[in-house]
N, C-alpha and C positions, 0 to 999 in steps of 0.2 A: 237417353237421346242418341240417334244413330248419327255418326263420325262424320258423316255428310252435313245432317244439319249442325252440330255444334260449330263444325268451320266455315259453314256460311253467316249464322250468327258472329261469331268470332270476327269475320271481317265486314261487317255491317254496324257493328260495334267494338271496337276498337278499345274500348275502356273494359271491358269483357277479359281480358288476356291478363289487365292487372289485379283483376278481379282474382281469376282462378288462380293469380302466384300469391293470392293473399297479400298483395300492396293494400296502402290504403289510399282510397278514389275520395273524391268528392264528383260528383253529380249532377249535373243541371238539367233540371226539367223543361224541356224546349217545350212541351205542350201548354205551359202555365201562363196562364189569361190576367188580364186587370180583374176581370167580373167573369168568375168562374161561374157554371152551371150546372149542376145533376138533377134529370129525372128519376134518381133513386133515393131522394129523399129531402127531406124540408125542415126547415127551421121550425116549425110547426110543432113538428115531433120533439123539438129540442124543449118549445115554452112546454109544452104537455109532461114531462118528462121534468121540469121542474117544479110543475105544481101539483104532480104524482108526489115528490120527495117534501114539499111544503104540507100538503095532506098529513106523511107519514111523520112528519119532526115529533108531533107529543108523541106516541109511539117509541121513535130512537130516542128519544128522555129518560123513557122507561127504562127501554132495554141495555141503555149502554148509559152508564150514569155519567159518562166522561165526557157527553155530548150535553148537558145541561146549558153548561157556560153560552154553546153557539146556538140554544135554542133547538135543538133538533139539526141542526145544519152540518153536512159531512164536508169541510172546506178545510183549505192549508193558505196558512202566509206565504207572501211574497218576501223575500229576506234580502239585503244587499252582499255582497259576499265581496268587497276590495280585497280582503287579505289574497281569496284565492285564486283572481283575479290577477295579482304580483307572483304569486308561487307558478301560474299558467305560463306567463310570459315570460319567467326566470329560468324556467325547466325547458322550454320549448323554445326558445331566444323567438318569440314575435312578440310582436305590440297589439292588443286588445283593443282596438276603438272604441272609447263609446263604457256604460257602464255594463256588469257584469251583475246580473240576480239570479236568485234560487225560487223556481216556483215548487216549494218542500212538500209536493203528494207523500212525499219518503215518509211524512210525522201524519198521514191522512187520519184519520180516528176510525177504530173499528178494524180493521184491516191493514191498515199503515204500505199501504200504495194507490197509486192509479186505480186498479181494479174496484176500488172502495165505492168508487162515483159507478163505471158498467156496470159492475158485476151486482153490486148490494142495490139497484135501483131495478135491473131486470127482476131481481126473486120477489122485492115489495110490488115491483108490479103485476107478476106471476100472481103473487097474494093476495091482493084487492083485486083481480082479477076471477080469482075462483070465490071468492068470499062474498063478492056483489053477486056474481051467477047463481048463489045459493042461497039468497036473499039474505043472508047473515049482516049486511055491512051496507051503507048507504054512502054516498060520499062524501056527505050532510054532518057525519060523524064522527066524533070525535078517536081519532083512530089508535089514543092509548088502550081502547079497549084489545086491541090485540093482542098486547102483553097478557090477556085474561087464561086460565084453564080452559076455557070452553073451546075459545082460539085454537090452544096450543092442540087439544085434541085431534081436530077438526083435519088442520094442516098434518096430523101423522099417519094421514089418509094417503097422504101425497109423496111424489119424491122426484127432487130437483136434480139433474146428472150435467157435469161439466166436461172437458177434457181438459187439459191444464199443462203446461211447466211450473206453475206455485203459485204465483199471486192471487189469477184471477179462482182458480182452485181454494185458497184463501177465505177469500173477502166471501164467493159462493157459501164454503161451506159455514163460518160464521154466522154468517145471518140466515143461511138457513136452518142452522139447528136453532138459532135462538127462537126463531120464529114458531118452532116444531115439525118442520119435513125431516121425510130419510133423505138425507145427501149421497152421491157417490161420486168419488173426484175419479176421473181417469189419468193418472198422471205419467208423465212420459218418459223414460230416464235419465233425462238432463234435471228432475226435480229432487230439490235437496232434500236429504232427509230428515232435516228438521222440519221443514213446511209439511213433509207428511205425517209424524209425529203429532204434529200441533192441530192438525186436521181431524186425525185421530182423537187426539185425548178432546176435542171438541167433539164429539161421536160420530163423524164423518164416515164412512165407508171410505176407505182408499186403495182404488186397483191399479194397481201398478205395470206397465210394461218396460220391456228390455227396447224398446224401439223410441223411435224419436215422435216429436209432437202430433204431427199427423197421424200418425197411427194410434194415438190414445183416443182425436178426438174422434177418427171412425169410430173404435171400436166403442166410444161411447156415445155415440149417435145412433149405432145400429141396434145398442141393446135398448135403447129408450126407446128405441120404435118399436119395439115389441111389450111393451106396458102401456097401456093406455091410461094409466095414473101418473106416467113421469112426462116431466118438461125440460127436455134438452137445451142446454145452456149452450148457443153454437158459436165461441168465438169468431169464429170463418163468418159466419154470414148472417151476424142478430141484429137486426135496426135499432132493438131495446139495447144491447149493450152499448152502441154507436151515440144513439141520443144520451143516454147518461153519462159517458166520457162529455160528450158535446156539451153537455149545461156549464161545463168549467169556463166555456167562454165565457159565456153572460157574467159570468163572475168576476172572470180578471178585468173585464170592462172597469168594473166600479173599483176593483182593488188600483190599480193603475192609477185612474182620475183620482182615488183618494191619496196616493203616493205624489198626486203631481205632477206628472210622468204621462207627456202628450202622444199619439201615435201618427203619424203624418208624412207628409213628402219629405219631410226637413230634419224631421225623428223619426229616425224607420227603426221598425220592433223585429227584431230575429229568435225566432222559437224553436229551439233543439230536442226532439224527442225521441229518443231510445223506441226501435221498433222492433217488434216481433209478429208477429201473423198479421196485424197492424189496428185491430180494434180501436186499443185507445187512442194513439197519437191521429189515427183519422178520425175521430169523434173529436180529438180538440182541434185538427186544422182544419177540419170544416166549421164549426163555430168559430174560429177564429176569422177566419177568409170572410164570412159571412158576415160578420161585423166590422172587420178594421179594413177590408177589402185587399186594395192592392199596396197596403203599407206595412203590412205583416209579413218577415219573407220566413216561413216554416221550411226546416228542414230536418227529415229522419233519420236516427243514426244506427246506424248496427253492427256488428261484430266482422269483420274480414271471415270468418267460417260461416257466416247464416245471413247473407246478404238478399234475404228471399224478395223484401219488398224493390230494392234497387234494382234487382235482376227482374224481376216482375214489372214495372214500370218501365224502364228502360229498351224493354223488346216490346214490349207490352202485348205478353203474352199472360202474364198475370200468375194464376195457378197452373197454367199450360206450362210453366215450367219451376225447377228446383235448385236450388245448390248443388247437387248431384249432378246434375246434368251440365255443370261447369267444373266436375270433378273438383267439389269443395267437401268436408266431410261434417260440417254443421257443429262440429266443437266447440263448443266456447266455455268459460265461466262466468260468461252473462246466461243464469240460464233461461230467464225472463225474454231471452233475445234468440233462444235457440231452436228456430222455426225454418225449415230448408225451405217450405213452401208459403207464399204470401195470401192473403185472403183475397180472393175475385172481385167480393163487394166492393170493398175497402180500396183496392187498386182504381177498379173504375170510379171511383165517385174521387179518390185522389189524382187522378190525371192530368186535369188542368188546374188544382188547387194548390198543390208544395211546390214549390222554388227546386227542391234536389232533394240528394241522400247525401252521406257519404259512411265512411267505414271506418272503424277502430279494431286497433290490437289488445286482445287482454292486457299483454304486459302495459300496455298504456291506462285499461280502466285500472287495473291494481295501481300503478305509479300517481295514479291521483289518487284512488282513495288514502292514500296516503299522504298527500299535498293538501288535502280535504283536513284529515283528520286535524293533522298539522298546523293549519294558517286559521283554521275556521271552528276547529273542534265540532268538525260534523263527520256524520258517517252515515254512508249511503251505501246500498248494495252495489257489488260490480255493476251489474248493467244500469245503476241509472247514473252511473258515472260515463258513459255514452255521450251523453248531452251536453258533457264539458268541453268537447274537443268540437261544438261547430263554430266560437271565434276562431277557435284554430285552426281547422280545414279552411276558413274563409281566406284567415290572413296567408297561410301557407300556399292555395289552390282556386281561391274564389274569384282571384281579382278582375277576370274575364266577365262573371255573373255582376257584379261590383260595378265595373265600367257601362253594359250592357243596360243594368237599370237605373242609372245615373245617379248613384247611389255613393260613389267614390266620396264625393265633397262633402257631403252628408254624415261619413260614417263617424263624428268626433261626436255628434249627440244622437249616436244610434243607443238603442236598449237592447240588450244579449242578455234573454229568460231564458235556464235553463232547465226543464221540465224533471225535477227529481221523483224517479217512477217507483221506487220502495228504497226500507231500509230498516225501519223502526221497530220493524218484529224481529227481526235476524237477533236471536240469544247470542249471550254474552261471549261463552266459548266460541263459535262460528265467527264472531269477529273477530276474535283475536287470532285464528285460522287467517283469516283475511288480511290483516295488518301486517301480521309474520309474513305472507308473500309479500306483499306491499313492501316491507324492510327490505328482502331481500332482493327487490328487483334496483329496487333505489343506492 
């Protein structure tokens, strides 16, 4: 960005300057509406997309015997977490309004993140997709037979390409080898190398770059365009990925009501989701908005070095700009979070839907997974420890937003979900890696 425009930005935005020194901001989205509206996409897509995954349950029975119990169903509890809830507000000297939950994607089955619901719902759609085109599969049917040889065959015709920093790389290559395609993860150098390892010994192809996220998912965008056998997995811009993040609303609906746990003027629901190029957490606060309306306040959280969505938003210039171009250098140990550029779809259809962003410091996601480990005996990767710090940004920074949606008198039976976006694969040594920093920051 030339030195001219950064300092007319610079002083058109104002919260820009604490950005680039790496403070951490919270964020309020002046665009965001009671009844938000996008013509880029429909709730529509969200029921289709859950009765794509309803089709596919006897199938996931099959293939992942760990999924019996939920019937075919790839879902995570809601948890109450008071211990960590007191260790927040001991370490941070503020007061928590309201109660404090864990929506635990971190334990998701299959994959064990977020990505489980996008990522593993594009490839079975990918798959009943070629499989009905070739008359092989009706929808009439009973769709365990995919687990069959003939199946597996069939699909090693094919080959699914992603770009990745781990997760959704992950969850992709999982179900895609179980299924039988050739996988090829593009992954970017912020991805750890056990996620590639593990990609691997699942038979995954993993190419790797020195460069950061955007540059893996070109480069594999550009070589699937030259096979006309492969289906590019586009976090930047898949509706398929977007609507199966999205189906978790429909879900927390009924989890909620069975918790007892109303959402309304009087109880307002605050949902914290760790962002990165921004697929999943806009697939769940569009479902979410789209249901609980204007009683749900969603807000994204991201690393003070990769603040691509809030810088994206905020100018709203979108993917017309990067962390780079506020001289940030994208570093983190979130590396789930480690995106300088934001995704175009994802920003426009979030415009008028999230409440804010705000921004975390490593040494703060290390300092809770340690308060985590500690009060709750949970363990969650750096970045979906993200999600912990938006009671905090609120009570610290929010009270303007607060006052603004008359929300102040309210907040003693507010509900604070905080969307835990992986965890549950990270091997044993790699956490104790994690903890050891976490000790030694504490």
């Amino acid at each position: 960005m030339k030195n001219e425009r950064k300092h007319d930005l610079l002083e058109q935005f104002p919260l820009l300057k604490s950005m680039a020194a790496k403070n951490t901001v919270l964020w309020e989205n002046t665009n965001w509406v009671k009844q938000p509206e996008t013509s880029l996409f429909t709730m529509q897509e969200v029921k289709e997309a859950e009765e794509t995954l309803q089709r596919f349950s006897s199938y996931l029975k099959v293939a992942f015997p760990e999924l019996e119990e939920s019937n075919g169903l790839i879902e995570s509890d809601i948890l109450e977490i008071p211990a960590m809830k007191s260790a927040l507000e001991n370490k941070y000297g503020v007061l928590i309004e309201g109660q404090l939950l864990l929506k635990s994607d971190h334990a998701l089955p299959i994959s064990g993140s977020i990505k489980a619901r996008g990522g593993i719902y594009e490839v079975l759609k990918h798959a009943e997709r070629l499989a009905l085109a070739n008359g092989k599969l009706q929808v009439t049917d009973d769709y365990e037979r995919l687990a069959s040889a003939e199946f597996q065959s069939f699909f090693q015709q094919y080959t699914i390409a992603v770009g990745s920093t781990g997760n959704l790389g992950l969850s992709i290559g999982i179900i895609g080898k179980k299924l039988g395609f050739n996988v090829v993860v593009h992954m970017s150098s912020d991805a750890k190398e056990w996620k590639k390892a593990l990609l691997r010994e699942k038979g995954a192809t993993v190419v790797e770059y020195e460069a950061d996220y955007s540059v893996a998912v070109e480069q594999g965008r550009q070589e699937a365009e030259l096979d006309p056998m492969c289906h590019f997995i586009d976090d930047e811009n898949s509706k398929d990925l977007f609507a199966g993040y999205a189906v978790a609303a429909l879900r927390l609906k009924g989890q909620l009501e069975n918790m007892n746990i109303p959402v309304s003027v009087t109880h307002p629901l605050f949902v914290y989701l760790p962002c990165g190029v921004g697929g999943g957490p806009g697939g769940v606060a569009y479902g979410l908005r789209e249901i609980f309306g204007e009683h749900v306040h969603i807000f994204f959280a991201e690393p003070v070095a990769s603040p691509c969505m809030t810088l994206g938003l905020m100018t709203g210039l979108h993917d017309a700009i990067s962390v780079e171009d506020i001289e940030l250098d994208n570093k983190t140990e979130a590396d789930g979070l480690a995106v300088g550029r934001a995704s175009k779809f994802v920003g426009k259809v979030m415009e008028t839907y999230i409440s804010g962003c705000y921004t975390v410091t490593d040494e703060e996601l290390f300092t809770s997974l340690g308060l985590a480990i500690d009060s709750e005996k949970l363990f969650l990767e750096p970045s979906a420890h993200a999600g912990m710090f938006g009671a905090i940004r609120l009570s610290q920074k929010g009270q303007h937003y607060l006052a603004q949606r008359g929300l102040t008198k309210h907040m003693a039976q507010a509900t604070h979900l905080v969307w835990a976006t992986g965890g549950s694969m990270v091997p044993d040594s790699m956490r104790a890696t994690y903890l050891a920093k976490s000790r030694d920051l504490v």
